[in-house]
N, C-alpha and C positions, 0 to 999 in steps of 0.2 A: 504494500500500500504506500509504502515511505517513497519508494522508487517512483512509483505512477507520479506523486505529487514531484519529486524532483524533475521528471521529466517535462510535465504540464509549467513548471516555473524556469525550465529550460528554455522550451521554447516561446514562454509569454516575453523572456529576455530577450532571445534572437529577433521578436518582433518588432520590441519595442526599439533594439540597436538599429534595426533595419531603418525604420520608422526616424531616426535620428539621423544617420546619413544620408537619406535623403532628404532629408529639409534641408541640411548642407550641401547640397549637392545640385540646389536652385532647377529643378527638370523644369517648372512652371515659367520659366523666365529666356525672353528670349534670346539667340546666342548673339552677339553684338562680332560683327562685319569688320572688318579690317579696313581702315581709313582710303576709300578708293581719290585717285586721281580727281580736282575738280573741273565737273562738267561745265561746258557755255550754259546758260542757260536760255533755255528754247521761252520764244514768245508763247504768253497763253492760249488755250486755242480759242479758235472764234463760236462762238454763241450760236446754237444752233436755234434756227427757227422755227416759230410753234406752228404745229400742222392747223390747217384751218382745221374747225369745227366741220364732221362729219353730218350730211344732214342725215336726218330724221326720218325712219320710214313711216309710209302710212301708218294709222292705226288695221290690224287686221278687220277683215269683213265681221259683222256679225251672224253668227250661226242660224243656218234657217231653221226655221220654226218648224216643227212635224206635224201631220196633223192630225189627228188625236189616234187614228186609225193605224197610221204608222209606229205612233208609238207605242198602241199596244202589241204590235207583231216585234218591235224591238224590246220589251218587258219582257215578254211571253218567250222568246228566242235565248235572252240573257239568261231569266229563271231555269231553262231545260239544259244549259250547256251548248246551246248551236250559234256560238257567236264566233268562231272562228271557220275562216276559209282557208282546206286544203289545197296547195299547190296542185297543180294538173302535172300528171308524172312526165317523165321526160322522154319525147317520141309523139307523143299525140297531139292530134291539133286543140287547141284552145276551144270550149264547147259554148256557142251563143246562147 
C-alpha cells in the first residue's frame, strides 16, 4: 500500500516538474525574427470603390388561390400519402 502511495506522489511530482518547465519555456509566446534588412517602404494602397447598390428584385407573385374543390383533392391526397410523383423509368416515353 506504502508503495502504491509513493508511486501516485511520484508521478503527481513528474507532473507538477513538467508543468514548471514549461511555463519557463514560454510555448504560448511568439518566437521573435531576427532583425531583417530595412525595406523602402511601398505607398498605401488605393481605396477601393464601393460596389453600387445591387437593385432589388420584385416582390414574388402571390400564390393562387385554389378553389375550394381543388383543395379538397389536395387534403384528401396529402391525408392518404399520394403527394409525391414517381419519376417515369428510364427508356419510356413521358405518358400525357
Amino acid at each position: 500500500m506504502f508503495r502504491k502511495v509513493l508511486w501516485i506522489a511520484a508521478a503527481c511530482v513528474a507532473v507538477l516538474v513538467a508543468l514548471a518547465v514549461s511555463r519557463t519555456l514560454n510555448f504560448d509566446k511568439p518566437v521573435e525574427k531576427a532583425a531583417e534588412p530595412a525595406a523602402p517602404v511601398a505607398a498605401p494602397p488605393q481605396p477601393v470603390p464601393e460596389p453600387k447598390a445591387a437593385e432589388v428584385p420584385p416582390p414574388p407573385a402571390p400564390p393562387v388561390e385554389k378553389t375550394p374543390e381543388q383543395q379538397q383533392i389536395d387534403d384528401d391526397a396529402a391525408a392518404t400519402g399520394m403527394t409525391t410523383v414517381e419519376p417515369d423509368p428510364p427508356g419510356e416515353a413521358p405518358r400525357d
